[in-house]
C-alpha positions as CSV (number, residue, x, y, z in Angstrom):
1,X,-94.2,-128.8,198.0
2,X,-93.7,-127.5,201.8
3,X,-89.7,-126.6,200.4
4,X,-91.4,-123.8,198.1
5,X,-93.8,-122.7,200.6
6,X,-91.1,-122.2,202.6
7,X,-89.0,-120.5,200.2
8,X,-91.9,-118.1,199.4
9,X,-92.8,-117.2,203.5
10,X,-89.3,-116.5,203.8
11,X,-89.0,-113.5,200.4
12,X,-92.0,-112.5,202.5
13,X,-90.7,-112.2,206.3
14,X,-87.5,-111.0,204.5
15,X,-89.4,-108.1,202.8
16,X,-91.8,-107.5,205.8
17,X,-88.1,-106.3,207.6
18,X,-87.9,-103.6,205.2
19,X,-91.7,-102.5,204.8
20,X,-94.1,-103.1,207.8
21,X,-97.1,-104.4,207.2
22,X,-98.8,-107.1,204.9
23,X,-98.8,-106.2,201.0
24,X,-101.5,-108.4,199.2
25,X,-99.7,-108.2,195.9
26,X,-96.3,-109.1,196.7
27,X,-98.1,-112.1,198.5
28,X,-100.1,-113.1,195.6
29,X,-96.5,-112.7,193.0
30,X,-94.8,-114.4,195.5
31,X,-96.9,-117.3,195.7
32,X,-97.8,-117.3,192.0
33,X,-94.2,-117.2,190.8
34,X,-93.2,-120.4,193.7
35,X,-96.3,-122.1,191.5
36,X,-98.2,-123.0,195.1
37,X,-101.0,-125.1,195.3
38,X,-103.8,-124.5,197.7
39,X,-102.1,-126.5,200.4
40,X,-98.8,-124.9,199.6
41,X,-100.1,-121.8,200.1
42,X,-101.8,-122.8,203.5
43,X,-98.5,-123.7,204.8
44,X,-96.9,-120.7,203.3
45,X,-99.6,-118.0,205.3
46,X,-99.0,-120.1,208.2
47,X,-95.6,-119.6,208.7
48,X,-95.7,-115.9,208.1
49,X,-99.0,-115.1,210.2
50,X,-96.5,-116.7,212.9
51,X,-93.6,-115.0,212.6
52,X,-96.0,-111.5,212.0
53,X,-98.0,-113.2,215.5
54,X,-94.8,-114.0,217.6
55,X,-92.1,-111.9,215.9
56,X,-91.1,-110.1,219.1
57,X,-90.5,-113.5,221.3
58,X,-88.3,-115.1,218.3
59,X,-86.5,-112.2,218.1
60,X,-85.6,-112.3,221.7
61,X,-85.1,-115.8,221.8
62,X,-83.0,-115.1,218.3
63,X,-81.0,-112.8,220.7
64,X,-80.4,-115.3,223.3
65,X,-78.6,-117.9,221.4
66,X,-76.5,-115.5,219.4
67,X,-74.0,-114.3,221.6
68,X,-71.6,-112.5,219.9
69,X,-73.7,-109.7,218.7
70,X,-77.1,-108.2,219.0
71,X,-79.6,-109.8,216.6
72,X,-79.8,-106.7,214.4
73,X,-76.4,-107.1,213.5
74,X,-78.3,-110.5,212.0
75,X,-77.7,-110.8,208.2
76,X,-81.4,-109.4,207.4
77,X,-81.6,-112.6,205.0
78,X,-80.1,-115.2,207.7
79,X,-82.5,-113.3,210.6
80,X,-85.7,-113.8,208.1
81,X,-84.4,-117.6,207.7
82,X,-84.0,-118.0,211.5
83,X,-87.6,-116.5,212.2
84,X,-89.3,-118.9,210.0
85,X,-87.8,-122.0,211.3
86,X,-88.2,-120.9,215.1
87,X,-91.7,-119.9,214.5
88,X,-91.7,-123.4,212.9
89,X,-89.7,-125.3,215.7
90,X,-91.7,-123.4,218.5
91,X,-95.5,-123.8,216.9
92,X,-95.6,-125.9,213.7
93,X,-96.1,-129.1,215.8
94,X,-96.4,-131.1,212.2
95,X,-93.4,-130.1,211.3
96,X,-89.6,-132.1,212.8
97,X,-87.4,-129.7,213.7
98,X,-84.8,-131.4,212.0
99,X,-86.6,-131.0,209.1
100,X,-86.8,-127.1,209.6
101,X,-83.4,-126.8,210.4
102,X,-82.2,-128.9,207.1
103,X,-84.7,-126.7,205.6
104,X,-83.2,-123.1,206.8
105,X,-79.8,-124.5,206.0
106,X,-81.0,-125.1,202.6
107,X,-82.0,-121.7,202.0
108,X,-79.1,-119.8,204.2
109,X,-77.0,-121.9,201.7
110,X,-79.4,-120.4,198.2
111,X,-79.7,-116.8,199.4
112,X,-77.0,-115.8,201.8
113,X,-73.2,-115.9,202.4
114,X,-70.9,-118.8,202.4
115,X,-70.9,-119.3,205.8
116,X,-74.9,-118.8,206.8
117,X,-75.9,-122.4,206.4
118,X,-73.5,-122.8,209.1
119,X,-74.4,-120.5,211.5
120,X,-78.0,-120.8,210.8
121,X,-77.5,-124.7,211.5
122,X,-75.4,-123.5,214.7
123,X,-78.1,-121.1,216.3
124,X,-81.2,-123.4,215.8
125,X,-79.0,-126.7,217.3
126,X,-78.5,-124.2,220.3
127,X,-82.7,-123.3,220.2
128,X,-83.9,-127.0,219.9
129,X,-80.5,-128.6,222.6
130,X,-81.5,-126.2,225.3
């Protein structure tokens, strides 16, 4: 399911923010604890080969729309969210980006603070309106 492939690119663009660089293992536990299927999986490298390929154009972009502060004043889990659904909104043509930004909400609203599904919903509205 795209919704766990998700889920598992974004543990791994949150990690990569910590620790440059790809790290086969964590991939494979990753991918083998979201229980991926081959297409899963696909989906899943997709999304963070790129945010890996075209991390420094989301981030500026990501710097753009938020205002009020720089973007590495960015909860690290609500910037890894945001980076994964712009790379999605900018280059996953398959994908609505209605569907990425229900999806980012989704999991701002699982791994981050009370008001991150908000403010994740907020920035994206302001990357797809403009």
């Amino acid at each position: 399911m795209r919704s766990d492939a998700r889920e598992a690119a974004f543990k791994l663009v949150f990690a990569e923010l910590f620790h440059d660089g790809s790290d086969k293992p964590l991939r494979s536990a990753v991918y083998k604890k979201a229980n991926l299927n081959e297409e899963d999986t696909a989906f899943a490298d997709r999304l963070v080969s790129l945010v890996a390929e075209h991390k420094e154009e989301l981030l500026n972009l990501l710097g753009e729309k938020v205002l009020r502060f720089k973007e590495y004043r960015i909860y690290p889990v609500d910037r890894a969210i945001l980076l994964i659904a712009l790379a999605e909104i900018k280059y996953a043509e398959d994908v609505p980006n209605v569907v990425s930004v229900n999806e980012a909400a989704g999991l701002a609203a699982k791994y981050s603070t009370e008001n991150s599904a908000s403010f994740v919903n907020g920035v994206l509205a302001g990357v797809i309106n403009s």
